[in-house]
N, C-alpha and C positions, 0 to 999 in steps of 0.2 A: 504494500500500500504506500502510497506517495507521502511523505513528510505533509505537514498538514503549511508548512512554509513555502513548498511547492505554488502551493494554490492561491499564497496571500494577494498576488497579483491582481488577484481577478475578483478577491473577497469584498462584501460590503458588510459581513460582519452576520453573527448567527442567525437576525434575522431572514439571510435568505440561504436554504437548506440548500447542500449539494448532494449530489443524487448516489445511486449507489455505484454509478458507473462514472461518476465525475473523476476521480481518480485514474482509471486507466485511460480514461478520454484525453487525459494531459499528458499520459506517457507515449500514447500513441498519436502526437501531433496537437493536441487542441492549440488553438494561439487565442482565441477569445471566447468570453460566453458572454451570453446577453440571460436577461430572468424573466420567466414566464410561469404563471402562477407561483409565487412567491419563493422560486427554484432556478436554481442555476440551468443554463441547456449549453452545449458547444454551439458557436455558432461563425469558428471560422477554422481551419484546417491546413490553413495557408494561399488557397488559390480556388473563389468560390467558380469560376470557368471549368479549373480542371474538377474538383468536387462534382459538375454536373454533367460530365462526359464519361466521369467515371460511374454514375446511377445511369444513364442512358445507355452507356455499352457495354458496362459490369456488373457490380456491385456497390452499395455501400452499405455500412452499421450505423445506424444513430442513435445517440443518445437520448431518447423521449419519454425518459421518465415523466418530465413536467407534463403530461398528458394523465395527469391524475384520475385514479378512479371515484369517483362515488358512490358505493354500494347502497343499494335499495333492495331489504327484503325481508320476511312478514308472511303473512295472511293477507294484506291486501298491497300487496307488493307489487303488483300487475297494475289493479285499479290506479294506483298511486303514482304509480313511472306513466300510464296514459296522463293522467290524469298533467303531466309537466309539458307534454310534448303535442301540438297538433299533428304530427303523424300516425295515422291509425296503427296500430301497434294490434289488430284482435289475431294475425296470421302469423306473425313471429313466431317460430319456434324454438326450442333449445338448443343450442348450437350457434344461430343464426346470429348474424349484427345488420345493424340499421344504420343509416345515416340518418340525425333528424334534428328539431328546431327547438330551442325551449324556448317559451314566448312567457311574456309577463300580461298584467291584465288588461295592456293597452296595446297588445298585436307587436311588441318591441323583443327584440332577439336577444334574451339573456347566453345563450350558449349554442354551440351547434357540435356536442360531442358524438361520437360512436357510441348508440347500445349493442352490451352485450349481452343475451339471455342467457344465463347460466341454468336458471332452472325454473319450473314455475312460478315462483318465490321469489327467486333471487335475481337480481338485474346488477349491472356497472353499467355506468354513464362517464366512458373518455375522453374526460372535457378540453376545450379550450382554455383562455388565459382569459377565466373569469370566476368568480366566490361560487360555483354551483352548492356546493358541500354546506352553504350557508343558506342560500335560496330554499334548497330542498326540507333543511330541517324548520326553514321557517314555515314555509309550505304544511310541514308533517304538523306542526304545532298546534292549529289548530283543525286539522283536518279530519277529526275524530276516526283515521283509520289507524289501524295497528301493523305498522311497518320499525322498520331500525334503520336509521342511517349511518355510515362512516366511510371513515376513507380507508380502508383498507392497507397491507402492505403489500404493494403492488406495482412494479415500474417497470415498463414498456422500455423494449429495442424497436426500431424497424430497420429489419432487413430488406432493400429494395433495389432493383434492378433487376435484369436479363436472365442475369447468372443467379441469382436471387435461388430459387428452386435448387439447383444444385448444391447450392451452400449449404443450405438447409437439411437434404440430406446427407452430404456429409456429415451436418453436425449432430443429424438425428435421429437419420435412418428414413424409412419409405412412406411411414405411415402420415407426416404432416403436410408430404407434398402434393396429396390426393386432395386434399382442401379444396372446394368450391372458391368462386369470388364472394368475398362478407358472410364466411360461414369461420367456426373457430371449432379447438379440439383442446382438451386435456390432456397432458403429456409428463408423464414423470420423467423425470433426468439425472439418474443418479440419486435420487429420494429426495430430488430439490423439484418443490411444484411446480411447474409452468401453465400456460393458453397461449397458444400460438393460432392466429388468427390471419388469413387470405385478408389484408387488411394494408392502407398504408398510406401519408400525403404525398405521393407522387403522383399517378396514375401512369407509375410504371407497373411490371410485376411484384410482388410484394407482399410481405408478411410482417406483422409486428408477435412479437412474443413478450409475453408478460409475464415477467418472472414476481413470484408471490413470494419472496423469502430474501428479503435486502440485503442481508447476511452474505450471500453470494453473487454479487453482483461482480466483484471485481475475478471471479472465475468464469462466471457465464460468458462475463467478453471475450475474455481470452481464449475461452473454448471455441466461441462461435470463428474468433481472427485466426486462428489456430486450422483450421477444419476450412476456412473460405480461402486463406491466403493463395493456396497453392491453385485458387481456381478463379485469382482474381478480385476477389475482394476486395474494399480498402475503408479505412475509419472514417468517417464525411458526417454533414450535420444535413439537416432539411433543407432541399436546394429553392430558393426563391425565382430563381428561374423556371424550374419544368412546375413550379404550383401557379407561376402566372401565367404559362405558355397552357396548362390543362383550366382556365380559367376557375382555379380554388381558391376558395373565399379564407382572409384570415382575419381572426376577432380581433377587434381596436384598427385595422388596418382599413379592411373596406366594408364593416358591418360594424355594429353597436345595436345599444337597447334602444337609440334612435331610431332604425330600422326593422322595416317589416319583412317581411317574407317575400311579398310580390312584389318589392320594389326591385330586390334581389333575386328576381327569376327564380324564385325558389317556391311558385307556383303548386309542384307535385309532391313537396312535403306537406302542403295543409290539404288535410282532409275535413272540413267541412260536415259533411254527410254524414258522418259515422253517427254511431248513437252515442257513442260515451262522451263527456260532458269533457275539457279542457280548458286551463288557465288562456284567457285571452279571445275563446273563440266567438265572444259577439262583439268583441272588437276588431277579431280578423274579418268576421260577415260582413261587417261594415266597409272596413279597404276597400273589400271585397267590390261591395257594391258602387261604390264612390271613386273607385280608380285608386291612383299614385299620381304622384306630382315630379318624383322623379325613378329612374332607373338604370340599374349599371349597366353598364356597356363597355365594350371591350376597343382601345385604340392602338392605333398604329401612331407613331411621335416621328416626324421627322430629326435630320440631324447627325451630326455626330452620335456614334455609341453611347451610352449612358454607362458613369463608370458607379458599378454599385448600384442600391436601390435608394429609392427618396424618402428623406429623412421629414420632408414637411407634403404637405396635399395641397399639389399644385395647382393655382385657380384652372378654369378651360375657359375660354372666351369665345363670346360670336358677337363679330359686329361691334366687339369693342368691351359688351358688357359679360359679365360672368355669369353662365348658366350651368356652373356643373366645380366641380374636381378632380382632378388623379388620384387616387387612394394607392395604388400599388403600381410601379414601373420599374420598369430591369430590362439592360438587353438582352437578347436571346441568339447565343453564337449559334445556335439549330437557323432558325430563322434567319441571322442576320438582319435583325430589325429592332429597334424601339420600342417593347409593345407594355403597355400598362391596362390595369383597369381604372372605371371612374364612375362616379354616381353625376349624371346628368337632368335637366328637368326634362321631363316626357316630349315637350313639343319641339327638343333640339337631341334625340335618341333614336333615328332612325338610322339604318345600315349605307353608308357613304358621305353620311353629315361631314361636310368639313369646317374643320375647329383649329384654334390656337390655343398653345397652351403656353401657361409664364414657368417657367421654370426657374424660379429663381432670378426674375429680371431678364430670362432671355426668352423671345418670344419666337416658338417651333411650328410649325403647320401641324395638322392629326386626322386622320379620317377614323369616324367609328367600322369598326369591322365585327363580323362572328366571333365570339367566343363559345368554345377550347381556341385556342389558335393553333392549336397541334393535336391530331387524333382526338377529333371532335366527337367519336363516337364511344370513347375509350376502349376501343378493341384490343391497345398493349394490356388493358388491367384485369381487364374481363375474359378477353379469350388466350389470354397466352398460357 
């Protein structure tokens, strides 16, 4: 284990936890981390270009712990995780994971974690970088059902890329790499629990495995690096490039509890119709019926390369005045192009709008385009 002097570098001090793989994350390259839910994550490796060409034509490991669980379960453990998310949840089965919304009682986006249904009973919600584990218990407080919440001990890898499958079985043998897309399995390893889950934010190929036993985190890595090296693998953090090029949403970046669901093209998570009752859903009805004022949309920026991603949310102009912002931008040496995402107002969000954006005092041309901007259909994630 790394001297805990190692680390000082990068410490802001015990309030913010480091993971159980922060440690080998430094020996195997880290050069910075940034904090998400109130946890350290790597978030530079030394060259984030080569970092994404190594997920697109290899492999990589990342550290994502910060992808906290929230256990929900009970007697009315079902009713109660519906009860967070307007995604109809009644076909979920054991095994299975969801991608889905949690709304507050004004149709606003508190989270957009991964469910995992572990059993009738029992749920995890893999959150993003927001207090779910607080929403939920306040939720349960007065909710007169009989559920338990916590956070379990619980911290997430993702193995992602090409070569991704093979890694896996080497490091685990045949049975994890039969895995559907968004289905997950129980696996002992050595009497150390895991879930390894067809799961992951790339929409490359991909698996996260979530190791339940913190105590060995700094072995799991090494086992996993150990088992991939020879076939390509390498230590890498979550690439901002292939999540903007698959147009993936990231919380504080291009969504908040300001945002609904359908300003966000996120349209087929609310279910509406169902019979069971949800936080927020006669304020989603309402959206619903009354439109949006704005919606994101996917741009192309003229210009030079973008070095890096943006640190502030660039105005977008037409005609002089502002009708919108960039929320997420990075070049994309796949593409070779400039492309971000942005929230626009509806009457300037159609497919070929062309726009100016400020970038910092320099003013770039933009046309809106489709998003994914790369395998729109997710066939790498789904059918490989």
């Amino acid at each position: 284990m790394a001297h805990e002097l190692d680390f000082a570098e990068f410490s802001f001090g015990t309030q913010v936890r480091k993971s159980p793989y922060s440690d080998a994350a430094l020996r195997w390259g880290a050069k910075g981390f940034s904090v998400y839910n109130h946890m350290y994550i790597p978030r530079d490796f030394g060259c984030s270009t080569t970092n994404f060409w190594n997920l697109v034509n290899e492999a990589i490991l990342c550290d994502v712990s910060v992808e906290r669980q929230v256990e929900i379960k009970g007697p009315d453990a079902a009713k109660f995780t519906q009860m967070l998310t307007c995604r109809d949840l009644s076909k979920c089965q054991v095994g299975q994971c969801k991608y889905v919304i949690l709304t507050d009682q004004d149709g606003g986006i508190i989270n957009d974690p991964i469910l995992l249904k572990l059993a009738e009973d029992r749920f995890w919600l893999s959150i993003a970088d927001s207090d779910v584990l607080l929403w939920a218990r306040g939720v349960a407080l007065n909710s007169g059902m009989d559920v338990e919440i916590s956070e379990p001990d619980v911290s997430p890898l993702q193995l992602q890329g090409p070569k991704s499958r093979e890694v896996l079985r080497a490091a685990f043998g045949d049975a994890p790499t039969d895995l559907k897309y968004y289905w997950f399995m129980e696996y002992d390893w050595d009497g150390v629990p895991l879930i390894i889950s067809r799961t992951g934010w790339s929409s490359e190929l991909g698996y996260e495995i979530f190791l339940c036993d913190g105590s060995a985190g700094d072995r799991l890595w090494e086992h996993i690096m150990a088992a991939g090296g020879p076939l390509g693998l390498k230590p890498g953090h979550t690439s901002s490039i292939r999540r903007i090029e698959a147009g993936m949403l990231s919380y504080h970046a291009d969504m908040n509890l300001a945002n609904n669901p359908y300003e966000l093209n996120m349209d087929r998570l609310v279910n509406l119709d169902m019979e069971a009752d949800f936080i927020g859903k006669a304020a989603l009805t309402r959206i619903k019926e009354q439109g949006v004022s704005q919606r994101l949309v996917g741009l192309e920026i003229e210009g030079d390369p973008f070095v890096g991603s943006n640190d502030y949310f660039w105005p977008v102009m037409k005609d002089g005045a502002q009708v919108g912002t960039v929320t997420s931008a990075i070049y994309s040496p796949r593409l070779d192009k400039n492309i971000a995402l942005g929230l626009l107002g509806v009457e300037h969000s159609g497919i070929g709008t062309e726009l100016k954006v400020d970038k910092l005092g320099e003013t770039r041309g933009a046309i809106i385009v489709p998003i994914p901007f790369h395998d729109p259909k997710k066939s790498i994630a789904v059918a490989s």
